[in-house]
C-alpha positions in Angstrom: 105.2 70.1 115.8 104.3 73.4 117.7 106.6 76.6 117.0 108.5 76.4 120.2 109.5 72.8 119.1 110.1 73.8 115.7 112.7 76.7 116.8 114.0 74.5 119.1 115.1 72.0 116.6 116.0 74.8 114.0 118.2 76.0 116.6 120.1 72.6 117.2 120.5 71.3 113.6 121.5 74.6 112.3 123.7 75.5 114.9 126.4 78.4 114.0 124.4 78.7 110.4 121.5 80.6 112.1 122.3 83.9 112.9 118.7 84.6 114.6 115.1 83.4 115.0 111.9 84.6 115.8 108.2 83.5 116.1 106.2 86.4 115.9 103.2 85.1 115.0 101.2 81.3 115.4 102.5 79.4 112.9 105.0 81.7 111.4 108.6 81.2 112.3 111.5 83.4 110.7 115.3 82.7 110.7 118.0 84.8 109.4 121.3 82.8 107.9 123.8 84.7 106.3 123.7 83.9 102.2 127.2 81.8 101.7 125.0 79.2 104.5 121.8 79.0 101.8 122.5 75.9 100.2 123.8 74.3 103.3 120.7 75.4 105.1 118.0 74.3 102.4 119.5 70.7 102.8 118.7 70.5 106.5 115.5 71.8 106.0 114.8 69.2 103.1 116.2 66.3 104.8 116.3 66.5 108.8 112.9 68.7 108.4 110.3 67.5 105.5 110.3 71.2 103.9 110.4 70.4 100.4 107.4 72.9 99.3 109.5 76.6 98.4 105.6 79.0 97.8 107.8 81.9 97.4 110.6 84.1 97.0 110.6 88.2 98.1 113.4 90.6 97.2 113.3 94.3 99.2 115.8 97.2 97.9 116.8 98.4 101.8 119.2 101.2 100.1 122.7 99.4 100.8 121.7 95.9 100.8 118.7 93.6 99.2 117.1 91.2 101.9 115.6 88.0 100.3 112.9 86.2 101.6 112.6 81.9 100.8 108.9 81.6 102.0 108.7 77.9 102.8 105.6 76.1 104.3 104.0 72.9 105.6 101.5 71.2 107.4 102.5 73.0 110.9 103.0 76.3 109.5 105.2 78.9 107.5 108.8 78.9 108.1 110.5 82.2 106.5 114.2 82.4 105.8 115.9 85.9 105.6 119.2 86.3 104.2 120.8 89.7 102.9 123.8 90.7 100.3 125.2 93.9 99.5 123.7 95.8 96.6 127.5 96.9 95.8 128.1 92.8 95.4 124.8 91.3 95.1 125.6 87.5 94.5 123.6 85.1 96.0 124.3 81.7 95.7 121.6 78.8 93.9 119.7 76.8 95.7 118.3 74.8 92.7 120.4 71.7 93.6 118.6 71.3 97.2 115.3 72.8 95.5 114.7 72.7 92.1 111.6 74.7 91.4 113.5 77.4 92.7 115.0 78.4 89.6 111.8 80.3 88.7 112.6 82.7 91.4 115.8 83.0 91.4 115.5 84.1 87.7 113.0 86.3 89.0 115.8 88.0 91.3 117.9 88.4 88.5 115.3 90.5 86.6 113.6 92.7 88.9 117.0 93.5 90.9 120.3 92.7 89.1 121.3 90.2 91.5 123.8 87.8 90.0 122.3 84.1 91.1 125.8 81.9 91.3 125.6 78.3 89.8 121.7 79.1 88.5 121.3 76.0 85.9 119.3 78.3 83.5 120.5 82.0 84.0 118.3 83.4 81.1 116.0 86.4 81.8 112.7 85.0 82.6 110.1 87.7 83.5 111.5 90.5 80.8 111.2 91.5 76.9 113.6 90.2 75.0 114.7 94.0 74.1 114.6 95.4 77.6 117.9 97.7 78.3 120.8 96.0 80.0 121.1 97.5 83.3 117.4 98.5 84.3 116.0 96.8 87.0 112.8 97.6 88.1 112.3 96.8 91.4 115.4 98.4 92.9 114.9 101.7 94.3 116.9 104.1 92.1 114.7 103.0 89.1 113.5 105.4 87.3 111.0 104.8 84.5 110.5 107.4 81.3 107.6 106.5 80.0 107.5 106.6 75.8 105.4 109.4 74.3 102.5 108.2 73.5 101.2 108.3 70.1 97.1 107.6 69.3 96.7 106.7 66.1 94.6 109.0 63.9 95.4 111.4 66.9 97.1 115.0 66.9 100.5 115.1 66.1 
């Protein structure tokens, strides 16, 4: 399937649920759905489309809202879908029923951002110590990290 075909179909299954579409590059396609569409989305994809292999998630702190990134690919190419949720509300709904490997990253947005996954089957931290402070989320923008003193052993005090 070339790209023009592919955002041709993407265009006619998804209908109202795609909010816009671009091929930028050979064999790289990107849509933009709003989130509350993800799950609905992922199952055409899956099932009308063959994209059942998820190679990533990407999470970017734009200052008022997070933007997500599901990078999915296949034979023909990369297909990229953006969504984006306010950081003052930042729930994003689980794919995992449609996809189920995509728990690891959707834990992964939970850690490094705060974003609340709804309906994750396992919502335990996944990349973080055990001990790290509630509230700190390192990949957001207002992060700030205070490094420990460090102490060398046999050192000066």
């Amino acid at each position: 399937m070339t790209d023009l075909e592919l955002t041709e179909k993407l265009k006619a299954v998804l209908g109202e649920k795609l909010v816009e579409i671009s091929n930028p590059a050979r064999r790289r396609v990107f849509m933009t759905v709003e989130a509350k569409n993800l799950a609905a989305v992922f199952e055409v994809l899956r099932k009308d489309l063959g994209y059942t292999y998820l190679a990533t998630v990407s999470g970017v702190d734009k200052g008022e809202v997070y933007e997500i990134v599901y990078h999915l690919g296949d034979a023909h190419g990369n297909l990229n879908v953006r969504t984006q949720i306010p950081k003052a509300d930042p729930h994003l709904p689980s794919i995992c029923a449609v996809i189920p490997g995509a728990i690891l990253y959707e834990r992964e947005l939970q850690d490094m951002f705060g974003i609340v996954v709804d309906r994750i089957p396992d919502p335990r931290p996944l990349v973080m110590p055990d001990d790290w402070p509630a509230g700190n989320f390192p990949l957001r923008k207002d992060w700030k990290f205070d490094r420990p003193r460090e102490i060398i052993p046999g050192g000066k005090k």
